[in-house]
C-alpha positions as MATLAB code, in Angstrom:
seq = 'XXXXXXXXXXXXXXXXXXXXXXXXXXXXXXXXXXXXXXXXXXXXXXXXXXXXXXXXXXXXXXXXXXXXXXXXXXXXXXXXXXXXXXXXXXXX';
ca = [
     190.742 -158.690   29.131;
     191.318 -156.512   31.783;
     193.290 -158.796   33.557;
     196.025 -159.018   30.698;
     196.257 -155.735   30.973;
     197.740 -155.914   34.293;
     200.718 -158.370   32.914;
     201.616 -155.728   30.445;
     202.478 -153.211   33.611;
     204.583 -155.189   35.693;
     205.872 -152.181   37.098;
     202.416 -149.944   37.396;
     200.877 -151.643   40.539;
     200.608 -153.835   43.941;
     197.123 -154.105   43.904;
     194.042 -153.843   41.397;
     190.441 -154.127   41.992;
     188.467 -154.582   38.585;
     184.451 -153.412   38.293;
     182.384 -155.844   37.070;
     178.555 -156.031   36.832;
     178.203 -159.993   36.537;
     178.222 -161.971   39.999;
     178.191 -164.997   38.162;
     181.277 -164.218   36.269;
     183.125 -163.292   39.585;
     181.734 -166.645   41.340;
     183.020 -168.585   38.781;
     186.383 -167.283   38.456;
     186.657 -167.666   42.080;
     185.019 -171.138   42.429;
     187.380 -174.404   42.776;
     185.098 -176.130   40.626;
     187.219 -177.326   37.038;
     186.790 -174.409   34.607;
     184.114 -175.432   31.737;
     185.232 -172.563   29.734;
     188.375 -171.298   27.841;
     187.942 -167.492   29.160;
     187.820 -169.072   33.210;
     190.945 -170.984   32.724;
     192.593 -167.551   30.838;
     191.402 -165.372   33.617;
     192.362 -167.850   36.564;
     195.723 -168.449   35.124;
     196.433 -164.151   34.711;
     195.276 -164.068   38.469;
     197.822 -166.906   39.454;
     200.634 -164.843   37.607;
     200.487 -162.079   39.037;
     199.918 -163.499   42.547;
     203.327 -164.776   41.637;
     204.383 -161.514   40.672;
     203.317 -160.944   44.284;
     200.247 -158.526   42.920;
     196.800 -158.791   44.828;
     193.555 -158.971   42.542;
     190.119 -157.963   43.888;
     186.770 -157.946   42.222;
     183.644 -155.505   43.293;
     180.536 -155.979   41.628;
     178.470 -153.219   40.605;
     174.794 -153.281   39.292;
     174.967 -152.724   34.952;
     173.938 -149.423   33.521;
     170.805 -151.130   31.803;
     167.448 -149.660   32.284;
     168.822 -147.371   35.033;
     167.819 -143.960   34.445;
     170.188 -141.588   34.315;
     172.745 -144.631   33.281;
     175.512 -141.970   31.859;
     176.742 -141.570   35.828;
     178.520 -143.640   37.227;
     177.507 -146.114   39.797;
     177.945 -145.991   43.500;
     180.041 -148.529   44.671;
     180.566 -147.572   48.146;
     177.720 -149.283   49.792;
     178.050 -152.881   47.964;
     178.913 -155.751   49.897;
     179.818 -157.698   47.277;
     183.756 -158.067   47.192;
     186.088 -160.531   46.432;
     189.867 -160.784   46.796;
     192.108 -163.419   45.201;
     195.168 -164.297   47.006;
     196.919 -167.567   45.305;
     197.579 -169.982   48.414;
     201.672 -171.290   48.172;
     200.469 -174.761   47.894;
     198.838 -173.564   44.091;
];
């Protein structure tokens, strides 16, 4: 997981933003609803970590490759409004 990744370079970074191309995913790792699912409680806990670490996560979401033609390039992620920080509150 990309966000373990970030534990393993303490030192690398302040702040990361991470591509992903499932809303869902990124709604439910941000919702305060109780995780249902091992990998939401995994990825929750990383992003409380390094918030302690004092490390800023953000997510952008960016439409998947399938069935778009020409899918080798990359996508534009400029224009999507579609963002999402985490910043751990104190009282977490």
């Amino acid at each position: 997981m990309a966000l373990q990744q970030l534990l393993l370079r303490p030192m690398a970074l302040q702040k990361a933003v991470l591509l992903v191309d499932s809303k869902s995913a990124i709604q439910t790792v941000a919702s305060n609803k109780q995780a249902t699912t091992q990998t939401v409680k995994e990825a929750r806990g990383t992003i409380k970590l390094l918030n302690r670490q004092g490390k800023t996560v953000a997510f952008q979401w960016g439409p998947s490759h399938v069935g778009i033609h020409g899918n080798e390039k990359k996508p534009h992620f400029k224009t999507n409004k579609h963002h999402l920080t985490f910043k751990q509150s104190r009282d977490s």
